[in-house]
Short mmCIF file of the C-alpha atoms (twelve columns), coordinates in Angstrom:
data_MODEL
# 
_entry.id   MODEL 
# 
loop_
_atom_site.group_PDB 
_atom_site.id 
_atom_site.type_symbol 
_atom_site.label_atom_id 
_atom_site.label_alt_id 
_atom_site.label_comp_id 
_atom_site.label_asym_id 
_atom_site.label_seq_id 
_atom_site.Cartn_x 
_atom_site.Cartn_y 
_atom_site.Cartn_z 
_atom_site.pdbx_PDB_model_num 
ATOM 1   C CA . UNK A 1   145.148 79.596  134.204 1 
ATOM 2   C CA . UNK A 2   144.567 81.502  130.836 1 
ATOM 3   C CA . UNK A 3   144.028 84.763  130.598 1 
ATOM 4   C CA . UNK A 4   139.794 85.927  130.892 1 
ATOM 5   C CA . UNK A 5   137.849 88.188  128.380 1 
ATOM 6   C CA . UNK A 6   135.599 90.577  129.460 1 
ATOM 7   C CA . UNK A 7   132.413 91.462  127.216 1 
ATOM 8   C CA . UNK A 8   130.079 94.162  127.135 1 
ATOM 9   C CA . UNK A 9   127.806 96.157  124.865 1 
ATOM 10  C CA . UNK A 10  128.957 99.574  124.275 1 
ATOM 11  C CA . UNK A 11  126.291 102.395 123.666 1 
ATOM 12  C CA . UNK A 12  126.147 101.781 120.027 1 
ATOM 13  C CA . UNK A 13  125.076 98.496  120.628 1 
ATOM 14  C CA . UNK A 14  128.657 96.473  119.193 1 
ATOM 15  C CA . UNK A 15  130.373 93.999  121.263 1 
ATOM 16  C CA . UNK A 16  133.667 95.104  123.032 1 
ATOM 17  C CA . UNK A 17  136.053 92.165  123.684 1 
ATOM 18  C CA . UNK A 18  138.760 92.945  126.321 1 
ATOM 19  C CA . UNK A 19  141.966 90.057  126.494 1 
ATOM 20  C CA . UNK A 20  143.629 90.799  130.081 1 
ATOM 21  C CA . UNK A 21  147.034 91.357  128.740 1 
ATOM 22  C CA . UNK A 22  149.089 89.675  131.222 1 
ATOM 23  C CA . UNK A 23  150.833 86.686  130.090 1 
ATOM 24  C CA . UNK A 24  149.456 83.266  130.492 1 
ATOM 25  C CA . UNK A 25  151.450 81.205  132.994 1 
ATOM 26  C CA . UNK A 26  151.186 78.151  130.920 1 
ATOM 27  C CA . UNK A 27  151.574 77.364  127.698 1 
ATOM 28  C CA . UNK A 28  154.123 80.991  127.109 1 
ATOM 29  C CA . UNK A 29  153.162 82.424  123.779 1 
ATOM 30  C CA . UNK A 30  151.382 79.952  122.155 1 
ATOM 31  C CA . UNK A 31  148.584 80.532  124.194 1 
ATOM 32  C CA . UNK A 32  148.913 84.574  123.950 1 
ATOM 33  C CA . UNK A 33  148.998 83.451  120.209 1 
ATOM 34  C CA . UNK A 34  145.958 81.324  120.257 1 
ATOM 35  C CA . UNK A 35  144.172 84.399  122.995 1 
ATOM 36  C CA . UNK A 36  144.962 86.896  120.169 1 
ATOM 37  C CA . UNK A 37  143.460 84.673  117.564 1 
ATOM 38  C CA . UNK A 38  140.549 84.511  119.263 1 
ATOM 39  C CA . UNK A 39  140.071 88.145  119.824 1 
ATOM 40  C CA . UNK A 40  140.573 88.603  116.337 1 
ATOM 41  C CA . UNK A 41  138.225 86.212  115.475 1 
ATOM 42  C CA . UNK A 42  135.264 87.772  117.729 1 
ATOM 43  C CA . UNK A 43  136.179 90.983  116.009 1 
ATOM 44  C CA . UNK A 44  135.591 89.915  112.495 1 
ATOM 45  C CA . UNK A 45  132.181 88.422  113.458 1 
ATOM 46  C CA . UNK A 46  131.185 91.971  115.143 1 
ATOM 47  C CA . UNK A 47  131.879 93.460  111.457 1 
ATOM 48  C CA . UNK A 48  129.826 91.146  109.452 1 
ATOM 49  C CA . UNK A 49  126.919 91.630  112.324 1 
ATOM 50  C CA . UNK A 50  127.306 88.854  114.304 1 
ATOM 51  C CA . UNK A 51  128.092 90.999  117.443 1 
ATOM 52  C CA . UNK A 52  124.727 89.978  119.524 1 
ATOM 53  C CA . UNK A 53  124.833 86.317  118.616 1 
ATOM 54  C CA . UNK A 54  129.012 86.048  119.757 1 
ATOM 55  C CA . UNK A 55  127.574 87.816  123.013 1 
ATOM 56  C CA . UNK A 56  124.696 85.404  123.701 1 
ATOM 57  C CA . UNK A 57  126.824 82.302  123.259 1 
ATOM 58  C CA . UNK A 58  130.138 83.583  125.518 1 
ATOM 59  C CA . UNK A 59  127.564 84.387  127.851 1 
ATOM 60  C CA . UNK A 60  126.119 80.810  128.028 1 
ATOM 61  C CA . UNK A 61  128.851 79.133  128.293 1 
ATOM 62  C CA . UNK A 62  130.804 82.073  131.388 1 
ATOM 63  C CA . UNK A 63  133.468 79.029  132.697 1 
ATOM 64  C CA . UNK A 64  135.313 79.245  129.617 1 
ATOM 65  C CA . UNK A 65  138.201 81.450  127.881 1 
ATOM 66  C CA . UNK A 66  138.301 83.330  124.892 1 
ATOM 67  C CA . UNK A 67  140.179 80.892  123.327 1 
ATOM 68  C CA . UNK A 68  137.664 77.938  124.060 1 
ATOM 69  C CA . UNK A 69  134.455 79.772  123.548 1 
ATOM 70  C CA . UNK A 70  135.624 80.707  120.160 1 
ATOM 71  C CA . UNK A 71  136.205 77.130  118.699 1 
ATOM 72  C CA . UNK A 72  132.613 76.229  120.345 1 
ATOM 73  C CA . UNK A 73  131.466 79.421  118.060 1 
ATOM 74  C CA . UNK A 74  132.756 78.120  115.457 1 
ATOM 75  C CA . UNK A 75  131.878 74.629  115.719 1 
ATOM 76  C CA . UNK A 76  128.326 75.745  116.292 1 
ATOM 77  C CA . UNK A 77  128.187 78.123  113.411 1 
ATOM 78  C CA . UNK A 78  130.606 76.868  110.361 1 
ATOM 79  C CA . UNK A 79  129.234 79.184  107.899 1 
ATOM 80  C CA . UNK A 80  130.869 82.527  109.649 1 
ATOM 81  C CA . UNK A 81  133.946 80.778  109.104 1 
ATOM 82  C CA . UNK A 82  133.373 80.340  105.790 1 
ATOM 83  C CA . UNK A 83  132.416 83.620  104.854 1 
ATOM 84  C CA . UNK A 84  135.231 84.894  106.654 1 
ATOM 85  C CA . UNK A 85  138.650 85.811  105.027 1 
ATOM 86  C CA . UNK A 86  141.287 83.264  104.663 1 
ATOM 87  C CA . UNK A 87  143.713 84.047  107.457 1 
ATOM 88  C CA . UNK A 88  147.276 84.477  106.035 1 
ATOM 89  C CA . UNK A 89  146.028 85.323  102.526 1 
ATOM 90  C CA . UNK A 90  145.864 89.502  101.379 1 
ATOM 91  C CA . UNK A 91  142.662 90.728  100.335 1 
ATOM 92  C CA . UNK A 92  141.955 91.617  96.754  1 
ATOM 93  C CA . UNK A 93  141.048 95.057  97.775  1 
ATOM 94  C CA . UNK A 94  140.667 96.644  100.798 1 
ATOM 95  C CA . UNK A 95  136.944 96.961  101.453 1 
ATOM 96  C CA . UNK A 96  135.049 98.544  103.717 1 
ATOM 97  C CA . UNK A 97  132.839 95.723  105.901 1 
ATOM 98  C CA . UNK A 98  129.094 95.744  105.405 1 
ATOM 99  C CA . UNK A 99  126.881 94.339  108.247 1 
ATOM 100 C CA . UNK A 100 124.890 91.556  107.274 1 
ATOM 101 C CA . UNK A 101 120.805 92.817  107.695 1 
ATOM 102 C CA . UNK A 102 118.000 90.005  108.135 1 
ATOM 103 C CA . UNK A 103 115.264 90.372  105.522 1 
ATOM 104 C CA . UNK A 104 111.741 91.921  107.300 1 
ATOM 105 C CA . UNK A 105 108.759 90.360  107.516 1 
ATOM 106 C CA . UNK A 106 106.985 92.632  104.792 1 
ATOM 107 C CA . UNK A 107 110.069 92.372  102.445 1 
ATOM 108 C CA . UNK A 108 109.743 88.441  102.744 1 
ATOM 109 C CA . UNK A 109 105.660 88.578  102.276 1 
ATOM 110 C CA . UNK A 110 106.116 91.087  99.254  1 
ATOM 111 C CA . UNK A 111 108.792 88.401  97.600  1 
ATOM 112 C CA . UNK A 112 106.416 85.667  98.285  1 
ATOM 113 C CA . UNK A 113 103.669 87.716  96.457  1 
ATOM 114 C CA . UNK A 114 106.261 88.894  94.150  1 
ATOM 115 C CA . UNK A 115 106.631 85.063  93.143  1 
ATOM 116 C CA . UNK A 116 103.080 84.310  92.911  1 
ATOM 117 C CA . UNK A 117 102.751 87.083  89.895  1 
ATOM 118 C CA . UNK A 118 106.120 86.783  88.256  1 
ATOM 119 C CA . UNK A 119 104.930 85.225  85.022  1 
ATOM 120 C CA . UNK A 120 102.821 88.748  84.308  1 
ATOM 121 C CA . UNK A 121 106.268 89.919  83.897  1 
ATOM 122 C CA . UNK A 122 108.724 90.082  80.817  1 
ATOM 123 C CA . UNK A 123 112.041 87.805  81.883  1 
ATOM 124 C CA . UNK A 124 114.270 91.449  81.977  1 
ATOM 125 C CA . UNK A 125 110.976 93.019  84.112  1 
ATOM 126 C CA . UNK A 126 111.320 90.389  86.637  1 
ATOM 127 C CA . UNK A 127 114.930 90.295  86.683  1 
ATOM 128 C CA . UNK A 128 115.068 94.153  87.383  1 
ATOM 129 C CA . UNK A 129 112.491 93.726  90.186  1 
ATOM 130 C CA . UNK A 130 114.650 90.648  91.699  1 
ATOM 131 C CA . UNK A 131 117.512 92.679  91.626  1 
ATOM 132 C CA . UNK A 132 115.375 95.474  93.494  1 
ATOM 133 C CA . UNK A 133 114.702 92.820  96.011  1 
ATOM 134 C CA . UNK A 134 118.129 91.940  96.301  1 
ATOM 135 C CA . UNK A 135 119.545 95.906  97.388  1 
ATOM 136 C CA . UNK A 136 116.227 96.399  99.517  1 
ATOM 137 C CA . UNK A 137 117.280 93.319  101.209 1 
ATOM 138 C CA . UNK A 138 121.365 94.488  101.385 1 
ATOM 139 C CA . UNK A 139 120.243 98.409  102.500 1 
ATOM 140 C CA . UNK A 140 117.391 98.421  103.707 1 
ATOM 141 C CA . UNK A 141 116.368 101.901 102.214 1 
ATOM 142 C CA . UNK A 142 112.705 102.763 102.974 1 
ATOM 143 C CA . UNK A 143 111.930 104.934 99.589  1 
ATOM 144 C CA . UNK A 144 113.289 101.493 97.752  1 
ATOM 145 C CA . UNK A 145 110.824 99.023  99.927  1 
ATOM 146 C CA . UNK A 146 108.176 101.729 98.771  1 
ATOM 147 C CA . UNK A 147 108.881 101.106 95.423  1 
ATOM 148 C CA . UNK A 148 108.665 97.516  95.232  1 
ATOM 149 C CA . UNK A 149 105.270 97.533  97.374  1 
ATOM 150 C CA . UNK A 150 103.489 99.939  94.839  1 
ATOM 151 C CA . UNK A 151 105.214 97.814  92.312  1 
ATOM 152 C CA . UNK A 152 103.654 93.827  93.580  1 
ATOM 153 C CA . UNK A 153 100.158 96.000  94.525  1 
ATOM 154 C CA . UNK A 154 100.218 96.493  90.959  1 
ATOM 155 C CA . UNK A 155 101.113 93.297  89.740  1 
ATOM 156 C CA . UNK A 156 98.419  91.839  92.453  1 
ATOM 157 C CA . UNK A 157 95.829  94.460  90.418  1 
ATOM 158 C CA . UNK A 158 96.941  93.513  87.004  1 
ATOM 159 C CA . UNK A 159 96.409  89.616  88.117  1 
ATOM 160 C CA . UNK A 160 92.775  90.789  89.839  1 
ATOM 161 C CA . UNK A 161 91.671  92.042  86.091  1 
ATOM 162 C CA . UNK A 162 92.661  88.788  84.214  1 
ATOM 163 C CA . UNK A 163 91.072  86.929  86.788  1 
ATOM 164 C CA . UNK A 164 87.991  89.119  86.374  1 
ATOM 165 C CA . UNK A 165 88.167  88.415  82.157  1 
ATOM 166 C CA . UNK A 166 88.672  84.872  82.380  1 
ATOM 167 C CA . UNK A 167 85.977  84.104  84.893  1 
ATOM 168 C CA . UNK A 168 82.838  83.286  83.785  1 
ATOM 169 C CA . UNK A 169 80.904  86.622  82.127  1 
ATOM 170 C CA . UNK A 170 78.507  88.559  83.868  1 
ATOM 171 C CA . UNK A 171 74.980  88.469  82.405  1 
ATOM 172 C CA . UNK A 172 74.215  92.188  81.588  1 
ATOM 173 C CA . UNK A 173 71.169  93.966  83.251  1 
ATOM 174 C CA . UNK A 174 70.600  95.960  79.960  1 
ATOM 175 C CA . UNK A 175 69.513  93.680  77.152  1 
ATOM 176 C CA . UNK A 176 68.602  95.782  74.245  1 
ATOM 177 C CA . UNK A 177 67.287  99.151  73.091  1 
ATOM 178 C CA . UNK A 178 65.000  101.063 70.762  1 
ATOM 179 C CA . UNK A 179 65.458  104.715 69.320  1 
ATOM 180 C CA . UNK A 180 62.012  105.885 68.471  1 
ATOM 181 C CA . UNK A 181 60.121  109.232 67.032  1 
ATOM 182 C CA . UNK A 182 57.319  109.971 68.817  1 
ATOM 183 C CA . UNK A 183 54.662  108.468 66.103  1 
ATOM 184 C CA . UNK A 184 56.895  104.822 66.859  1 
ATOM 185 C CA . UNK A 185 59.134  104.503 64.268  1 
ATOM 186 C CA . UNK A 186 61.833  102.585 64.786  1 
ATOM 187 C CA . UNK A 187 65.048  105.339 64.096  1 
ATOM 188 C CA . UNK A 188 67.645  102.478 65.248  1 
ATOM 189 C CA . UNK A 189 67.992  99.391  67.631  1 
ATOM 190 C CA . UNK A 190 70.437  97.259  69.438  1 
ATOM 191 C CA . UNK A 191 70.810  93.911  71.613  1 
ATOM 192 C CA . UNK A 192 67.794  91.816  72.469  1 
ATOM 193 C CA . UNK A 193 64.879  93.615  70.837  1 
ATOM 194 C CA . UNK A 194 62.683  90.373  69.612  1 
ATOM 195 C CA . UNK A 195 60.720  90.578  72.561  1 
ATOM 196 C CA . UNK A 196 60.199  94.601  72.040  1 
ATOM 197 C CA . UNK A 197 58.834  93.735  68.836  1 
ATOM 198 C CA . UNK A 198 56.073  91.923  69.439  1 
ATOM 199 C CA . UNK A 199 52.635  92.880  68.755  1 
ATOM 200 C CA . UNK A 200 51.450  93.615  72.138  1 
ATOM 201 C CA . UNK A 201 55.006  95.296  74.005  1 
ATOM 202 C CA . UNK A 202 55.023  97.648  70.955  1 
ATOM 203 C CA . UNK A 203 51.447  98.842  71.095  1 
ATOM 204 C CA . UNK A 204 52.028  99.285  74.684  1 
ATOM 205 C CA . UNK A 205 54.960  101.257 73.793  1 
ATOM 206 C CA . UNK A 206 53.456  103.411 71.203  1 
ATOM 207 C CA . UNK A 207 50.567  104.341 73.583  1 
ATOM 208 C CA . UNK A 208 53.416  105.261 76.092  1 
ATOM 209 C CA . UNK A 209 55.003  107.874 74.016  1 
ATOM 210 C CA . UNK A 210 51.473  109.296 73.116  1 
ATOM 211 C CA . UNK A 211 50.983  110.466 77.190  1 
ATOM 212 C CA . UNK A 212 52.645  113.153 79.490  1 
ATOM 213 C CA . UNK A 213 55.478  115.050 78.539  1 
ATOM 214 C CA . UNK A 214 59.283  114.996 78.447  1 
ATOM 215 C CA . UNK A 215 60.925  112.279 81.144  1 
ATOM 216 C CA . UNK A 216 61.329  109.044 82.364  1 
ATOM 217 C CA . UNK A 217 58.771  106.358 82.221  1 
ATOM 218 C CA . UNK A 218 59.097  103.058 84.044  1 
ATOM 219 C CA . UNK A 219 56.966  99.749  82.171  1 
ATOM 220 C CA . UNK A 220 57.148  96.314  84.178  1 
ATOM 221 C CA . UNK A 221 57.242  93.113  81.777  1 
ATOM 222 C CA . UNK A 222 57.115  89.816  81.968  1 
ATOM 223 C CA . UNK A 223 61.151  89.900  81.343  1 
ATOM 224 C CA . UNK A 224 62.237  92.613  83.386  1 
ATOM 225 C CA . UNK A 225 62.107  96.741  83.526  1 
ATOM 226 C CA . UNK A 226 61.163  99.117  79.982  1 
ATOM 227 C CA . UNK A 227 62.821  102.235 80.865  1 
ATOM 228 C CA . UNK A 228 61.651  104.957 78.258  1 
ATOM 229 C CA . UNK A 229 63.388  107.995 78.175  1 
ATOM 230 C CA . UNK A 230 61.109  110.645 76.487  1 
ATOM 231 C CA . UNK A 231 62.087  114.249 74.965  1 
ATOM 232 C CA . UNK A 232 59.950  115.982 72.551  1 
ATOM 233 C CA . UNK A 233 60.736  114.086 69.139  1 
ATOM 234 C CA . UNK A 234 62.781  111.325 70.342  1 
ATOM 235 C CA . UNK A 235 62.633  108.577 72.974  1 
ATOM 236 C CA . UNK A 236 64.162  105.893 73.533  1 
ATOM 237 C CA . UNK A 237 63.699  102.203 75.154  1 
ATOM 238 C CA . UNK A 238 65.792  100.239 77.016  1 
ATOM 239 C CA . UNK A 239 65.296  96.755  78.299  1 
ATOM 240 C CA . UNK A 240 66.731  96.050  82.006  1 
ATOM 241 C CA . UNK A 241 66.514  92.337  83.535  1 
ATOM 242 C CA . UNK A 242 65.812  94.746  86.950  1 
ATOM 243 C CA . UNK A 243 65.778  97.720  87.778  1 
ATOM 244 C CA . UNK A 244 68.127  100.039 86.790  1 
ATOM 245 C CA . UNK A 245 69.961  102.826 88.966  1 
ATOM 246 C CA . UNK A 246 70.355  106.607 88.778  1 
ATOM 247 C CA . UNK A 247 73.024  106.557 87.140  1 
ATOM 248 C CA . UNK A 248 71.864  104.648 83.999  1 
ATOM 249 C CA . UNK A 249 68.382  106.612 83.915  1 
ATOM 250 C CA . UNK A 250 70.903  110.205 83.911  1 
ATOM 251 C CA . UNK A 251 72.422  108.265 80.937  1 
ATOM 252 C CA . UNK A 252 69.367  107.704 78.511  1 
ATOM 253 C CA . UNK A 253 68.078  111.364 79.524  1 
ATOM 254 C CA . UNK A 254 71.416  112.992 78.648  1 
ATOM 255 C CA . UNK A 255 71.577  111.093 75.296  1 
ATOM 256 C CA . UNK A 256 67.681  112.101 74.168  1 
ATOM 257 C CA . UNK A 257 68.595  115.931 75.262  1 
ATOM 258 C CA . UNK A 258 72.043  115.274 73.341  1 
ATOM 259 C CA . UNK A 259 70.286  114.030 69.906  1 
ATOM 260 C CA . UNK A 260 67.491  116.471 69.909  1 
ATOM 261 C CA . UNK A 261 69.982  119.649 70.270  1 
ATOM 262 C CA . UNK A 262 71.777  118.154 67.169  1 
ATOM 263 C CA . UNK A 263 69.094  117.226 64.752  1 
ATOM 264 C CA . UNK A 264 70.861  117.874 61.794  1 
ATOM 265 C CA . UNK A 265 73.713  115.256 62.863  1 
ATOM 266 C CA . UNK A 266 71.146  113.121 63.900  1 
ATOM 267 C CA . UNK A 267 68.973  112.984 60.626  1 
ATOM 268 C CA . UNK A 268 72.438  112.317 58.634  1 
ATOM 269 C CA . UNK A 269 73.298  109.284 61.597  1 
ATOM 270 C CA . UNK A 270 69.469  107.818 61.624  1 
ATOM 271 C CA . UNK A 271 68.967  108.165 57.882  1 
ATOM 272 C CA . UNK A 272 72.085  105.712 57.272  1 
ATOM 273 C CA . UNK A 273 70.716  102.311 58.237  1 
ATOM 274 C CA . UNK A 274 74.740  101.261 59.249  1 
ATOM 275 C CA . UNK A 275 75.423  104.251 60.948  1 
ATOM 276 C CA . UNK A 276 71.511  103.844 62.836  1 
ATOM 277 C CA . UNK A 277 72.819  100.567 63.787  1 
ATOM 278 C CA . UNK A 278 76.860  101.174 64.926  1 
ATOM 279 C CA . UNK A 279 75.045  104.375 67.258  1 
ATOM 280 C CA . UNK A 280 72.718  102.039 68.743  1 
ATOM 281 C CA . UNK A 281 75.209  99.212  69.434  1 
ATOM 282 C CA . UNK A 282 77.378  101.551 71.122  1 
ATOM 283 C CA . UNK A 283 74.903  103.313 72.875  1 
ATOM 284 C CA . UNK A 284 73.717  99.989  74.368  1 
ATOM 285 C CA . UNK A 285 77.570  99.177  75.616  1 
ATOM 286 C CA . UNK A 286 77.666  102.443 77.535  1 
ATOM 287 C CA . UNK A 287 74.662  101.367 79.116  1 
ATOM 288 C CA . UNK A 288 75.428  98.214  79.573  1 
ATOM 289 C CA . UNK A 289 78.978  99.415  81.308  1 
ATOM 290 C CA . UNK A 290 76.885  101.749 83.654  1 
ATOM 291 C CA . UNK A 291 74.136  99.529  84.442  1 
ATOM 292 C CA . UNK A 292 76.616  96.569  85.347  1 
# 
């Protein structure tokens, strides 16, 4: 009968093969030959990390030897074989063995979202961050998986904000604006101001600037929310579809406090009808930003 193996985990969780050493009483040394062989082989597969998956399958199969358990191996999985050295044939260079690691779940998930942004990439950009994916996957090093998740988050946000600018646009809640003097002259406007200009919404306007004092002045229309920001010399009227929030009103009363501390810049920016109309378009963008 040929000779048993015995098998057991040691503490560091690698599979110990023991050969009982005694000669087998049939078949003299080619059967010692083919026993050694075998050990051998279950060695090699414990370096490249097969060590828990040679244990399950001697252990399913307890009537057989080394010998015969190793063939079913290896008829079961060919590829070890392959990726194992050619027996009889030196090494290039000695090398130390590297266990084989399976890929994690979040590695896999961040190369599937890795693939799904990969064209926002330069072809050298996502070759470097392939290659990143390749040593994560080889050494596992946390600070590396790190990386590469800040790095797809960012490729996810990047994909978020051309999403955003190729959708459909927004219609903005501020539609246009008026900079007026207190007697309601027009000093400079911006946007959608037609409807501002009629007859009626101006005199309604004018009247406004003619009551109370410095503040904030709320005028419901037909088309949506007049918010008039009044100083002392200056006011000015903004347009909303609804109404605005804090934020926006903290805007318009900042900027009427900001042009009536500097009148002198002011006079020289209101006096120029294309510098009136460049402050006014960009005032109405800010507002527009802030309003949503």
């Amino acid at each position: 009968m040929p000779s048993r193996a015995v098998i057991f985990n040691d503490s560091h969780g690698r599979t110990i093969v023991f050969v009982d050493p005694l000669p087998c009483r049939r078949g003299g040394e080619h059967v010692t030959s083919k026993r050694t062989d075998a050990a051998l082989r279950v060695l090699q597969w414990e370096l490249d990390g097969h060590g828990n998956e040679v244990l399950e399958a001697m252990l399913a199969h307890p009537d057989m030897n080394l010998a015969e358990a190793v063939v079913l191996i290896e008829r079961e999985n060919p590829e070890w074989t392959e990726d194992a050295p050619r027996r009889g044939q030196p090494e290039e260079a000695p090398e130390a063995p590297t266990r084989r690691t399976r890929a994690s779940p979040e590695l896999t998930a961040l190369q599937q979202e890795f693939a799904t942004f990969k064209h926002l990439l330069k072809p050298v950009e996502a070759r470097e961050v392939e290659a990143a994916f390749r040593e994560v996957a080889e050494n596992a090093d946390p600070e590396s998986l790190a990386a590469l998740r800040r790095r797809v988050r960012i490729l996810a946000l990047q994909a978020a904000f051309w999403r955003e600018l190729a959708g459909p646009a927004k219609p903005m809640n501020a539609l246009g604006l008026i900079v007026l003097q207190m007697d309601g002259s027009i000093l400079a406007k911006s946007g959608a101001t037609e409807y501002l200009g009629e007859e009626d919404v101006f005199r309604t306007v004018r009247a406004q600037l003619t009551r109370g004092d410095r503040g904030v002045y709320v005028m419901h229309l037909p088309v949506g929310r007049l918010i008039i920001a009044r100083g002392k010399s200056v006011a000015i009227a903004t347009l909303f579809r609804h109404a605005p929030g804090k934020e926006v009103v903290s805007v318009l009363e900042r900027t009427v406090t900001a042009i009536e501390e500097n009148s002198a810049a002011a006079d020289r920016t209101f006096r120029n009808v294309a510098l009136a109309g460049r402050y006014a378009e960009a005032l109405l963008k800010l507002v527009q930003r802030v309003a949503g």
